[in-house]
C-alpha positions in Angstrom: 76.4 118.8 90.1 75.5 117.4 93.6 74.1 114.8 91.9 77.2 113.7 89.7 79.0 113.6 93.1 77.1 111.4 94.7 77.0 109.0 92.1 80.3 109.1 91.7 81.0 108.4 95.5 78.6 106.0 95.5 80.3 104.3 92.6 83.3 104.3 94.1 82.2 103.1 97.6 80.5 100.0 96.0 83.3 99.3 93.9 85.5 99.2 96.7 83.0 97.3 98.6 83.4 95.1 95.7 87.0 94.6 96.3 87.0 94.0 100.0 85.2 90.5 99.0 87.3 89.4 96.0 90.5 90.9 97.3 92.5 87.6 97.2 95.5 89.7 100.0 93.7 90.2 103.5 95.9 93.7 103.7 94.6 94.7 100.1 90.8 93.8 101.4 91.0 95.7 104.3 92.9 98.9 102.4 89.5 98.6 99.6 87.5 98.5 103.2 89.0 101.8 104.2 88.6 103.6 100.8 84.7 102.8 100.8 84.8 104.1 104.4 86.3 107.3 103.1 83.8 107.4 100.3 80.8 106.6 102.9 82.1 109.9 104.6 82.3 111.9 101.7 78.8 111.1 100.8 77.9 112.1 104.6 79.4 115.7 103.7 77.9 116.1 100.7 74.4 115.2 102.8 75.6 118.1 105.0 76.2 115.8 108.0 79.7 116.7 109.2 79.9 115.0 112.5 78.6 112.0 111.3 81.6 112.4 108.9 84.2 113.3 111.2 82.9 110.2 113.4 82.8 108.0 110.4 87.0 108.9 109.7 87.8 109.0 112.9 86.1 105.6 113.9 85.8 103.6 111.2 89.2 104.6 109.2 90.9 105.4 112.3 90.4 102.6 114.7 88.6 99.7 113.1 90.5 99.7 110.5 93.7 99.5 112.8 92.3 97.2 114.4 91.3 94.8 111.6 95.2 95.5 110.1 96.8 94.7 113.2 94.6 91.5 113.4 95.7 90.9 109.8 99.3 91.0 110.9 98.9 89.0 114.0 97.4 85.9 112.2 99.4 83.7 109.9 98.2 84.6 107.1 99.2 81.8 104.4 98.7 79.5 107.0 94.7 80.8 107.7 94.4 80.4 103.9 94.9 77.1 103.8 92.7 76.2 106.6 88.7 75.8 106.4 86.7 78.5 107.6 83.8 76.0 108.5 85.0 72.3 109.5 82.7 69.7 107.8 80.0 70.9 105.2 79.2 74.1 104.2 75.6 73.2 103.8 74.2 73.8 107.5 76.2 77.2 107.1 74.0 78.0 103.8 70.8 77.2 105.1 71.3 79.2 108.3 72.5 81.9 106.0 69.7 81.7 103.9 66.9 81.4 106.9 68.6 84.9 108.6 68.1 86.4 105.7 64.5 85.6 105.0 64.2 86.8 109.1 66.1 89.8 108.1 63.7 90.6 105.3 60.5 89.8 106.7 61.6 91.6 109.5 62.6 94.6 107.3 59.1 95.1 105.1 56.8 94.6 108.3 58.6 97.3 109.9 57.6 100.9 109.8 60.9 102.1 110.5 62.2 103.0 107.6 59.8 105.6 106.6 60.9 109.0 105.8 61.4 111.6 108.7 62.0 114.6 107.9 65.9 116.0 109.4 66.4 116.8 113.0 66.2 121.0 113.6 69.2 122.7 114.7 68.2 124.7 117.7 71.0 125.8 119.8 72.0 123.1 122.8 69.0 120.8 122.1 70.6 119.6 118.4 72.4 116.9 120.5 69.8 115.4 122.5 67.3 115.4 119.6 70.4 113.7 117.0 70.7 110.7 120.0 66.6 110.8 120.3 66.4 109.7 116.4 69.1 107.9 116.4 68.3 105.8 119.2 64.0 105.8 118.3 63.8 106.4 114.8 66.9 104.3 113.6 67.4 101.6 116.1 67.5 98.6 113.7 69.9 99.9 111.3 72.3 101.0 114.2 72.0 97.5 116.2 72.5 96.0 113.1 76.3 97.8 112.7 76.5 96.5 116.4 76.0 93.1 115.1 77.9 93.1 112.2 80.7 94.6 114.0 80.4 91.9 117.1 80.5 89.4 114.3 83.8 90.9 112.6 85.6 90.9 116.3 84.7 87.3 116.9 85.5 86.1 113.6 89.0 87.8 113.8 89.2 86.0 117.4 88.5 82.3 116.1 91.1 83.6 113.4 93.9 84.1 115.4 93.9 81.7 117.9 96.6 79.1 117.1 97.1 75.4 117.3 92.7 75.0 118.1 91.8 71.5 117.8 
């Protein structure tokens, strides 16, 4: 049974994943963004990690995604579409694309941190401290790499909605 659940939310969370890059309407994109980011905190219930669920709805759904929909509605939209994301050639864009992702993987096999730890205990007032100790030891890379990704999304909506650059 738990099993048909998660694959359904998982399903569902790369469909929508899916849709956030094809999405043709920013506002339809970002709406697909916040459906996987519902699903993502479904799957952390079933995993029986509620805070991490609550903090993935109230963060994520809550205030990024205003964010984002707020930056949608700032911009121009029709007029950002007809605009190049990238002046000149796309070409020195795809080979530094391709290069951080060989740096990325590289980086990712000759690691040792993505082993399997067993869960943190639960032990009265100490949960806390030994939740931020593997989060902050055990999964550093995946959690600076959310940093990044999210520094990138808040730049790229800055370049967005700056008018009249030249």
């Amino acid at each position: 049974m738990d099993q048909g659940f998660f694959l359904l939310f998982a399903t569902v969370a790369v469909v929508a994943a899916l849709m956030v890059v094809v999405a043709r309407n920013p506002v339809h994109s970002a709406l697909a963004l916040m459906a996987c980011f519902l699903q993502i905190s479904a799957i952390f219930i079933m995993l029986e990690a509620p805070l991490l669920a609550v903090i993935q709805i109230f963060v994520y759904v809550g205030a990024i995604m205003v964010l984002f929909l707020f930056v949608i509605m700032m911009i121009d939209v029709r007029e950002a579409v007809l605009q190049r994301f990238v002046p000149g050639g796309s070409l020195p864009t795809l080979v530094l694309l391709v290069l951080l992702g060989i740096e990325m993987l590289v980086l990712v096999l000759r690691s040792d941190r993505f082993s399997v730890t067993e869960p943190v205990a639960t032990r009265g007032g100490d949960a806390i401290r030994q939740l931020s100790t593997t989060l902050f030891a055990d999964y550093l890379l995946p959690f600076e790499a959310a940093s990044v990704i999210l520094l990138a999304a808040l730049v790229g909506a800055i370049v967005l909605a700056r008018k009249g650059s030249g």
